[in-house]
RODO-2510 file (C-alpha; in nm, 4 decimals, decimal comma):
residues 398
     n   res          X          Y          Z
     1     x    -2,8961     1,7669    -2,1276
     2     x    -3,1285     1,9630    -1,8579
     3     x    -3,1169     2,2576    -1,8144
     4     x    -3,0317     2,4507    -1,5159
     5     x    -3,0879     2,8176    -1,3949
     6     x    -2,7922     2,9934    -1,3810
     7     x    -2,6971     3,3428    -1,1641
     8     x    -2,7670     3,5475    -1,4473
     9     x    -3,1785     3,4204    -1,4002
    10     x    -3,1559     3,5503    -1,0745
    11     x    -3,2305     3,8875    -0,9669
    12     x    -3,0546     3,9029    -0,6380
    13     x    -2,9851     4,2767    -0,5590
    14     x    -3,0697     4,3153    -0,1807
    15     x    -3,1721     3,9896    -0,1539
    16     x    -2,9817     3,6864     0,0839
    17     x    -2,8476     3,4137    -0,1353
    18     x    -2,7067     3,1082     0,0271
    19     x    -2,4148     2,9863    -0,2033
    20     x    -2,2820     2,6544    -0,1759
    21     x    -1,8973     2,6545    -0,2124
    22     x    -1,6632     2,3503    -0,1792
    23     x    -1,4192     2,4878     0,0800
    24     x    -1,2732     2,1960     0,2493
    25     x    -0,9228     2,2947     0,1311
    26     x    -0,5766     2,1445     0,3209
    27     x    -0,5137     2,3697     0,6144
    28     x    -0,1981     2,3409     0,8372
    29     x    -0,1105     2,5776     1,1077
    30     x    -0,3989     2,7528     1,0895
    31     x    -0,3392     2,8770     0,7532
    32     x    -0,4579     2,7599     0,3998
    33     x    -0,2050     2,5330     0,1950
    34     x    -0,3651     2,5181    -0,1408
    35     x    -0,6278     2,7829    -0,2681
    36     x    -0,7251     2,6525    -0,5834
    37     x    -1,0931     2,5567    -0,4960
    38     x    -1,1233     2,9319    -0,3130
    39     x    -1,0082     3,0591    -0,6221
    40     x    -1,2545     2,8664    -0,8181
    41     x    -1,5158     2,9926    -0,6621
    42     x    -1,4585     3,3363    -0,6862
    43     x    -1,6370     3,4326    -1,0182
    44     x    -1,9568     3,3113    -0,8417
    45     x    -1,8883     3,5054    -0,5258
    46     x    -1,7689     3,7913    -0,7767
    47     x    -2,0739     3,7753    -0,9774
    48     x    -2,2963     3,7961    -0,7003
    49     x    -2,1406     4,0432    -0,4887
    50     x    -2,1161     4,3164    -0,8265
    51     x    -2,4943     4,1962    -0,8772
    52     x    -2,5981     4,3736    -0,5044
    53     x    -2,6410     4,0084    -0,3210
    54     x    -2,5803     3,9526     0,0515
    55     x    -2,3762     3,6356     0,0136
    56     x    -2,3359     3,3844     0,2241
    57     x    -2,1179     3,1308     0,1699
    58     x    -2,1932     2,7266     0,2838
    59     x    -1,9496     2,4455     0,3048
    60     x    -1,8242     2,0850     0,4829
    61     x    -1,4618     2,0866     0,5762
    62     x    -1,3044     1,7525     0,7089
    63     x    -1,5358     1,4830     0,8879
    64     x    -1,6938     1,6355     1,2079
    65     x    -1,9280     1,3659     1,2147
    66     x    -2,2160     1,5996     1,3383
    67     x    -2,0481     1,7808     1,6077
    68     x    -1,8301     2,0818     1,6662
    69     x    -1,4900     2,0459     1,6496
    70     x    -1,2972     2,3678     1,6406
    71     x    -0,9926     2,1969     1,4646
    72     x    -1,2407     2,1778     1,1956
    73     x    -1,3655     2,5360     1,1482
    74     x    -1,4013     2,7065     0,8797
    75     x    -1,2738     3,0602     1,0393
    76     x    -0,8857     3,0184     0,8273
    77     x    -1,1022     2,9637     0,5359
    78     x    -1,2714     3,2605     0,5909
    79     x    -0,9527     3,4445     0,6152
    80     x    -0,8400     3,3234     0,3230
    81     x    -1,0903     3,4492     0,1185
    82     x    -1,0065     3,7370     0,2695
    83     x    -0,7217     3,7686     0,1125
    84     x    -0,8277     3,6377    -0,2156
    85     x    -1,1213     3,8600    -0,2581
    86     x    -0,8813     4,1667    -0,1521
    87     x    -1,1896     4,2998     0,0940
    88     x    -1,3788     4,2323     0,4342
    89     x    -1,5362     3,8574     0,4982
    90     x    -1,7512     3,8244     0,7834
    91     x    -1,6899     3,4662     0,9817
    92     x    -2,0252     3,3821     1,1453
    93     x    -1,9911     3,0802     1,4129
    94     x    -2,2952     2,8799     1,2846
    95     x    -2,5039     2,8058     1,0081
    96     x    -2,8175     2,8433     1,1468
    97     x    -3,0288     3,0431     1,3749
    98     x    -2,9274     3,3442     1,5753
    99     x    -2,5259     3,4329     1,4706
   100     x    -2,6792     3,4353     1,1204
   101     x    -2,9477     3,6455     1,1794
   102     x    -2,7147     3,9267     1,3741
   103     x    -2,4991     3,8658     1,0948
   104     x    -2,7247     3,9072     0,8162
   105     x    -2,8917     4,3120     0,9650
   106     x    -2,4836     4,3763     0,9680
   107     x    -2,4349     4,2998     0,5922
   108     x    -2,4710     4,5470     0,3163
   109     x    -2,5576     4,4966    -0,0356
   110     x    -2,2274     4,2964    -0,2009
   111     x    -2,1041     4,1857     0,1246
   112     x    -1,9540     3,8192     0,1922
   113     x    -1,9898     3,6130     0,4969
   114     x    -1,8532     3,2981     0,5238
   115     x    -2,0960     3,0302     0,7250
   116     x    -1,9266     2,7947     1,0097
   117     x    -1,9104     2,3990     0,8623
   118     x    -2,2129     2,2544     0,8028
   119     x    -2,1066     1,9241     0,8714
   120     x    -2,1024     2,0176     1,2829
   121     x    -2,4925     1,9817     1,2275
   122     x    -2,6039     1,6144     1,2310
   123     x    -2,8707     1,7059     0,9811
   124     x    -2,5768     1,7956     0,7066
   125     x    -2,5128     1,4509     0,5687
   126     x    -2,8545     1,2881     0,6662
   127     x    -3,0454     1,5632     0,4135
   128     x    -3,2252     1,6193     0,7122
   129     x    -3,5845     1,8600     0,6137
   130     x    -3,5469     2,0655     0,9214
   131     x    -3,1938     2,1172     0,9212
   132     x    -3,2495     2,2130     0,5372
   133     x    -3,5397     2,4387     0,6384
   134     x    -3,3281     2,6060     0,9063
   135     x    -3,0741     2,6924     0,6575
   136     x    -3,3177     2,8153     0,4122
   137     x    -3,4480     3,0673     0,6908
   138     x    -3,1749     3,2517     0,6288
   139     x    -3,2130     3,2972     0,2098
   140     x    -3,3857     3,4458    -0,0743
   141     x    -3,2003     3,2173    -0,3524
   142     x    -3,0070     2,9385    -0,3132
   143     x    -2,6895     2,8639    -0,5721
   144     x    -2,4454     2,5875    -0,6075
   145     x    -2,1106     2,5924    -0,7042
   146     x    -1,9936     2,2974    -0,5264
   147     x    -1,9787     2,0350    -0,7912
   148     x    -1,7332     1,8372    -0,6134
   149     x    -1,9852     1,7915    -0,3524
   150     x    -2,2939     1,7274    -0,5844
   151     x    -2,2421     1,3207    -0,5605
   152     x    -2,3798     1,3718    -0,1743
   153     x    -2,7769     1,3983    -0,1414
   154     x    -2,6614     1,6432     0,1704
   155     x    -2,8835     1,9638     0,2952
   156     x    -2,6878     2,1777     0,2084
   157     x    -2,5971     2,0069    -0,1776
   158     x    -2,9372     1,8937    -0,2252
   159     x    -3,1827     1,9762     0,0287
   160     x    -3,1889     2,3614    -0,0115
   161     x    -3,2201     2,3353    -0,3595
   162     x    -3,5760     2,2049    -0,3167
   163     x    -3,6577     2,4978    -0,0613
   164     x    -3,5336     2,8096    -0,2563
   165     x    -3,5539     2,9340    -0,6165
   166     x    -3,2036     2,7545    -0,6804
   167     x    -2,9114     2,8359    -0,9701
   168     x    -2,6008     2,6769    -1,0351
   169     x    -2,3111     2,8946    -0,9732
   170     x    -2,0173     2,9852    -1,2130
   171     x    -1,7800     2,6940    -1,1614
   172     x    -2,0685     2,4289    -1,1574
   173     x    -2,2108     2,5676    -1,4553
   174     x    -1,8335     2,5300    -1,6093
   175     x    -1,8044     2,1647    -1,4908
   176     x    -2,1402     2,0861    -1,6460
   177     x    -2,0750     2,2061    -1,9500
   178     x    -1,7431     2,0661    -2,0055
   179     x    -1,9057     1,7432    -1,8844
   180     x    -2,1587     1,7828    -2,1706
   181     x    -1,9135     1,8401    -2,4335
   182     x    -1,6938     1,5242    -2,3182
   183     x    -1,9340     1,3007    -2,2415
   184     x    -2,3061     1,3489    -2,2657
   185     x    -2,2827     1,5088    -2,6496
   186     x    -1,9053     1,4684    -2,7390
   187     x    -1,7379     1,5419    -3,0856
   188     x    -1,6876     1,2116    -3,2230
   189     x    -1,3841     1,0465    -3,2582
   190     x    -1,4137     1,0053    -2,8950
   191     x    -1,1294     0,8573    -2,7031
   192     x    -1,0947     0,7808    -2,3248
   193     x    -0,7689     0,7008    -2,1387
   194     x    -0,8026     0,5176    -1,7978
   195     x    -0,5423     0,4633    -1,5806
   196     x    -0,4869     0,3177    -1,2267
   197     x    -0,3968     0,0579    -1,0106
   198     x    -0,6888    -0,1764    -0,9768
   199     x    -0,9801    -0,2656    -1,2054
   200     x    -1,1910    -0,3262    -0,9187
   201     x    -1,2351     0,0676    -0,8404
   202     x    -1,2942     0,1673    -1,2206
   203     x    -1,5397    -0,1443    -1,3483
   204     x    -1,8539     0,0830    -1,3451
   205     x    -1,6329     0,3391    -1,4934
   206     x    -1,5473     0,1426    -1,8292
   207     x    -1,8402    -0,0458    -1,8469
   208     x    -2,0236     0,3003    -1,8978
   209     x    -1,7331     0,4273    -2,1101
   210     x    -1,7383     0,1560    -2,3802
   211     x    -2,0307     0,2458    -2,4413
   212     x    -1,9632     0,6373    -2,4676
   213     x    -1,5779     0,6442    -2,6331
   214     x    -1,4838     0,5462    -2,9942
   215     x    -1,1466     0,4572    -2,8382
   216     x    -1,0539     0,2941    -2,5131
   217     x    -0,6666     0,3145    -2,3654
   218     x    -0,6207     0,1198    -2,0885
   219     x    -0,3137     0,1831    -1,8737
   220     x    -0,1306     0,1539    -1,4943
   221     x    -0,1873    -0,1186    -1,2811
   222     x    -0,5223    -0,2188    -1,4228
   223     x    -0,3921    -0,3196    -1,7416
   224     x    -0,1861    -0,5973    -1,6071
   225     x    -0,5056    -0,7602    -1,5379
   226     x    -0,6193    -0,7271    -1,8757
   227     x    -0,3041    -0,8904    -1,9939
   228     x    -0,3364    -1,1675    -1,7429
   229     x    -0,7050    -1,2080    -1,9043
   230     x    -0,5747    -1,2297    -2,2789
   231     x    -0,3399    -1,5185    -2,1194
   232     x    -0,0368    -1,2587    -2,0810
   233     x     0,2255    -1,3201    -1,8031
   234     x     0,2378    -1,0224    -1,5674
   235     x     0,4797    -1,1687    -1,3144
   236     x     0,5015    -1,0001    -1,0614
   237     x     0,3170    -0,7158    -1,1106
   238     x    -0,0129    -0,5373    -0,9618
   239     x    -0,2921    -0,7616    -1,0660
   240     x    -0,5772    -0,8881    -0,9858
   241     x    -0,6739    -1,2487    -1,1097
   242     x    -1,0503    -1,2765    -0,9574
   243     x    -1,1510    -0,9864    -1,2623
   244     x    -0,9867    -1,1869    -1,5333
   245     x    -1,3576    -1,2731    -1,6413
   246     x    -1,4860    -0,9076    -1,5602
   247     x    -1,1830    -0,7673    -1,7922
   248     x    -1,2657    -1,0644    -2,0425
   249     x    -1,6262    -0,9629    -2,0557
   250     x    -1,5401    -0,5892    -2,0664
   251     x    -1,3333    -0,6441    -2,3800
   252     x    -1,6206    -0,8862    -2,5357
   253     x    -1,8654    -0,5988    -2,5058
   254     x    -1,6589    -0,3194    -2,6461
   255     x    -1,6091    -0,5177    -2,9128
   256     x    -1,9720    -0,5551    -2,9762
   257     x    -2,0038    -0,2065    -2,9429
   258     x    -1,7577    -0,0816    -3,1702
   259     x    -1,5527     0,0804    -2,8912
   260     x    -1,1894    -0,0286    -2,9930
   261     x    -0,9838    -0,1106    -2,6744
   262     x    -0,6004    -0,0161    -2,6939
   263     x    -0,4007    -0,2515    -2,4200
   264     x    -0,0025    -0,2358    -2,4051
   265     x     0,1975    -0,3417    -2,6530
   266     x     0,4980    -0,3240    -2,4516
   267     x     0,6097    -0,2150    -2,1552
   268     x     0,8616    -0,1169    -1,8735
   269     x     0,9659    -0,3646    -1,6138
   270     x     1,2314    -0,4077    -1,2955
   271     x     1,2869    -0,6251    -1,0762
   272     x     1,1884    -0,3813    -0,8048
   273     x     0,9963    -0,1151    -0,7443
   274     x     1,2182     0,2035    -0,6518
   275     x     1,3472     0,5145    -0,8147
   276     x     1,5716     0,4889    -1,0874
   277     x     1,5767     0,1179    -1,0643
   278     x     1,7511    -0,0906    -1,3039
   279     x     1,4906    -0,1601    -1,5893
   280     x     1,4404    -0,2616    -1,9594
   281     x     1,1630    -0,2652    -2,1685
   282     x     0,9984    -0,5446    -2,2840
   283     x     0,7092    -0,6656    -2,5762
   284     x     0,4019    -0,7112    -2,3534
   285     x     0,3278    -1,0679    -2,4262
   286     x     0,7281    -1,1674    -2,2888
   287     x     0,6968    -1,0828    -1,8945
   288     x     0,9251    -1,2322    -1,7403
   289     x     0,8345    -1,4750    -1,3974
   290     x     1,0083    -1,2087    -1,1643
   291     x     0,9163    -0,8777    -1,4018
   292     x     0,7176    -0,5962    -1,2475
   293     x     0,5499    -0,3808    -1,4890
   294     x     0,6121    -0,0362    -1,3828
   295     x     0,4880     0,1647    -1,7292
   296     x     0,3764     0,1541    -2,0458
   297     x     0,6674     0,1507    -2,3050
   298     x     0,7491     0,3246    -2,5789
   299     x     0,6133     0,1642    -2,9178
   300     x     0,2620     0,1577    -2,6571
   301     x     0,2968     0,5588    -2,5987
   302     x     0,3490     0,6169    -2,9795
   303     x     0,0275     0,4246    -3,0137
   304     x    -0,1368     0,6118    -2,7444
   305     x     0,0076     0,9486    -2,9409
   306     x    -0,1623     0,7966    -3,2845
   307     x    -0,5107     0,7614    -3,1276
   308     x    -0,5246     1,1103    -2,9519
   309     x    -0,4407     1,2733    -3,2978
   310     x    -0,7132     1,1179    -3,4723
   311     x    -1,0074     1,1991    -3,1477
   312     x    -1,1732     1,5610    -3,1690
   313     x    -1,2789     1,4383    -2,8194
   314     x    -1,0585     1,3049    -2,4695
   315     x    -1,1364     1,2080    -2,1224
   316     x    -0,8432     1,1653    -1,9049
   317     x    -0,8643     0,9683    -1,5812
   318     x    -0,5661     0,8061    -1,3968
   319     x    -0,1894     0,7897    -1,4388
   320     x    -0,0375     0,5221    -1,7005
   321     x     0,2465     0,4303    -1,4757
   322     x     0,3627     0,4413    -1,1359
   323     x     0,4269     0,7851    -1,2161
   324     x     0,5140     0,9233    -0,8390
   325     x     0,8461     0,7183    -0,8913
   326     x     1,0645     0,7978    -1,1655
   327     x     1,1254     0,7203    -1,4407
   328     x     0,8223     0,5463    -1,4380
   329     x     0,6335     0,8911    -1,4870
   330     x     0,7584     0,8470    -1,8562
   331     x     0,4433     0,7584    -2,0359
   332     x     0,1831     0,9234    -1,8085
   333     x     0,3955     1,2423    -1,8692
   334     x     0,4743     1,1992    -2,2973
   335     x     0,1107     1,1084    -2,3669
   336     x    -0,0087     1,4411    -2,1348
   337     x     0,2366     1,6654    -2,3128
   338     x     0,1300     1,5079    -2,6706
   339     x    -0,2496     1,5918    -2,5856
   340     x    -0,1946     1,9176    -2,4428
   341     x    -0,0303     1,9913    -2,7616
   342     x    -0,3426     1,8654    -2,9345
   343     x    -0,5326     2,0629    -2,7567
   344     x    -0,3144     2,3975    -2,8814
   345     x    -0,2835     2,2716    -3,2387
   346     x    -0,5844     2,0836    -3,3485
   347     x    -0,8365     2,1953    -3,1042
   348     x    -0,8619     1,8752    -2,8825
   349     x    -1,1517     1,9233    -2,6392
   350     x    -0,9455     1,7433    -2,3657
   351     x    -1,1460     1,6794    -1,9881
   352     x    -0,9403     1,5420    -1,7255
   353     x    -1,0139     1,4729    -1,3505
   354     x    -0,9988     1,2355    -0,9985
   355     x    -0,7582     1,2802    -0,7876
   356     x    -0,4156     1,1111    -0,8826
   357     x    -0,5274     1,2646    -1,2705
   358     x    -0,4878     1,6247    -1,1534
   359     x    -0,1261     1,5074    -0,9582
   360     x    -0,0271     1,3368    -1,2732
   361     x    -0,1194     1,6231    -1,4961
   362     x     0,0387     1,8885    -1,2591
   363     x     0,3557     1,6475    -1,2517
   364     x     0,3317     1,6619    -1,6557
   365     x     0,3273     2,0289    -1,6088
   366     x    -0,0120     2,0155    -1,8786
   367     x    -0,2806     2,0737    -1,6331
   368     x    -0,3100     2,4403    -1,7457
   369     x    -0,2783     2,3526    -2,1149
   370     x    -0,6317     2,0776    -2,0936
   371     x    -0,9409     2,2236    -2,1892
   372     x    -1,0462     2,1491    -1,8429
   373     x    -0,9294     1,9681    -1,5108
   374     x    -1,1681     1,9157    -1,2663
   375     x    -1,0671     1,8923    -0,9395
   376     x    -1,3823     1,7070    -0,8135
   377     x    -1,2892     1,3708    -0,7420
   378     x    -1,5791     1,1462    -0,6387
   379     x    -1,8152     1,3525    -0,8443
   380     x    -1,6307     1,3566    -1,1504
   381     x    -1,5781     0,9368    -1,1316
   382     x    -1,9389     0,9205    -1,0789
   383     x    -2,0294     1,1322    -1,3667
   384     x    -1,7834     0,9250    -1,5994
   385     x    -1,9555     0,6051    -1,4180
   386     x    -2,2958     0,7332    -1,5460
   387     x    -2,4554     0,8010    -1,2029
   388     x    -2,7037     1,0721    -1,1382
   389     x    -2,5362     1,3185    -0,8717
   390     x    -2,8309     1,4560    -0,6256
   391     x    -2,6907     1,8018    -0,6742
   392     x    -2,6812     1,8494    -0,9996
   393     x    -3,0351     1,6916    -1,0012
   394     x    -3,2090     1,8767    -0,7700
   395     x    -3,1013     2,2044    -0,9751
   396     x    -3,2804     2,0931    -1,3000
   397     x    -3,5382     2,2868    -1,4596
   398     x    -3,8942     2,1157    -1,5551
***
């Protein structure tokens, strides 16, 4: 894997470093709802603040679209912080030019100023050079700690990284490596579990993991249409027919690849879809015409619990049910206990992310017990799809 510079290369007393953050957390009311990326970013900001930096901090929030929309500053962030950091944070109304300059004489050594969005510039997403360079202006070092943003070739993700001696912050540097020890150079058994509704958003996904993972569980709505392609009823359950041949082919080259695929066995079904709706479980190859299938059953979970106790290695992405609606949250939440207990016991190196991943895992009540749960979405699925991500590329070493 490439290596990267990290803040501990850096010698950044008295000097301006621009630091990337992702802070486009929920806000309501003018007040922030959930913290956790703030928090995540605060070894970074810690780091560089006890190292004798001026820090200021760069991030999107919400979709501006390239203009200023004060329902879309980042001044409650800034407050925030605030609070976090238990000390002063300077709000500065743009990103460029003059209100960072007057803000910059202001700062002292270890101070933290927050930056207004970067996305009310035009030049943000288009990786604009001149936006970049204006940015740049204001810096001596440039680091990222906004992996969740590193999918986007952006100025401020990507751009700046080519202008400045660049780093990767604390929390990248975290992501990467965890990435590294799942993916890129795992310990071997491997095993991936992939969950979902549809096939359609994941086939990049498990066409690059088959070729990664030792083992491959399939589960949630997208295994229906694996069934459906081994000539299994489904009823009428999510599926989607037109990827028969794409799940068909999917299975054909894991096979070649000794990857072994694990599909259900058996599974939970009723007749509708509501909370504690009448149901019964049911061997997967006996779906009946009006069945939904809701979750994986339990003979399936046991087998799930069998596979994770013989990988040194698991990547988690997407609920096994339709776990929002109980008690079809049964097997998403058994087979995240049973690997957060592998994780405690046996020293499972267990890396889970994407959105409805962190919800499920929260739900589970695991999420602290993984190795590590990202909370970047897109750039985690990308990563796990095998993509390059522009930010993470532009801070590689020669």
């Amino acid at each position: 894997m490439p290596r990267y510079r990290t803040i501990e290369d850096l010698d950044v007393a008295g000097k301006r470093v621009l630091c990337r953050v992702d802070f486009n957390v929920p806000v309501k009311d003018g007040k922030v709802t959930d913290a956790t990326r703030i928090e995540r970013a605060m070894p970074t900001i810690e780091a560089l603040s006890k190292a004798g930096a001026k820090i200021l901090l760069l991030s999107h929030f919400g979709r501006p679209k390239g203009k200023v929309d004060p329902s879309l500053s980042l001044e409650p962030v800034a407050k925030a912080l605030s609070k976090t950091l238990g000390g002063p944070v300077d709000f500065v109304e743009d990103c460029i030019g003059d209100p960072v300059r007057v803000a910059i004489k202001k700062m002292l050594d270890g101070d933290v100023a927050v930056l207004e969005n970067t996305r009310f510039h035009r030049g943000e997403e288009a990786n604009d050079r001149a936006f970049a360079e204006a940015l740049a202006e204001h810096g001596d070092f440039y680091v990222n700690d906004a992996f969740s943003a590193a999918h986007r070739a952006h100025a401020s993700t990507e751009g700046l990284a080519h202008l400045l001696p660049s780093a990767a912050g604390k929390a990248m540097e975290k992501e990467l490596d965890y990435l590294k020890a799942s993916l890129s150079e795992p310990e071997r058994p491997m095993m991936a579990v992939v969950g979902g509704a549809k096939v359609s958003t994941k086939i990049e996904l498990l066409l690059n993991l088959i070729g990664k993972a030792d083992i491959l569980a399939v589960g949630g709505g997208m295994a229906n249409t694996f069934m459906f392609a081994k000539g299994q009823s489904v009823g009428k359950s999510l599926c989607e027919p037109d990827l028969a041949d794409t799940a068909r082919d999917i299975m054909g080259q894991a096979a070649s690849k000794g990857c072994d695929i694990v599909l259900p066995t058996d599974v939970v079904v009723a007749k509708e879809f509501k909370e504690n709706a009448d149901r019964e479980v049911k061997m997967a190859d006996a779906v009946g015409a009006d069945d939904m299938i809701l979750d994986l059953g339990p003979e399936t979970v046991n087998l799930l619990a069998e596979k994770i106790a013989t990988a040194k290695t698991l990547v988690w992405n997407g609920p096994l049910g339709a776990f929002e609606t109980k008690p079809f949250d049964t097997a998403t939440v058994e087979a995240a206990r049973y690997a957060a207990r592998r994780v405690q016991e046996a020293g499972l190196v267990a890396v889970a992310g994407g959105g409805d991943t962190v919800a499920a895992l929260n739900h589970a009540q695991v999420a602290g017990d993984f190795t590590y749960v990202s909370t970047a979405g897109g750039a985690f699925l990308e990563w796990l799809e095998g993509k390059t991500l522009p930010g993470v590329a532009a801070l590689e070493q020669p």
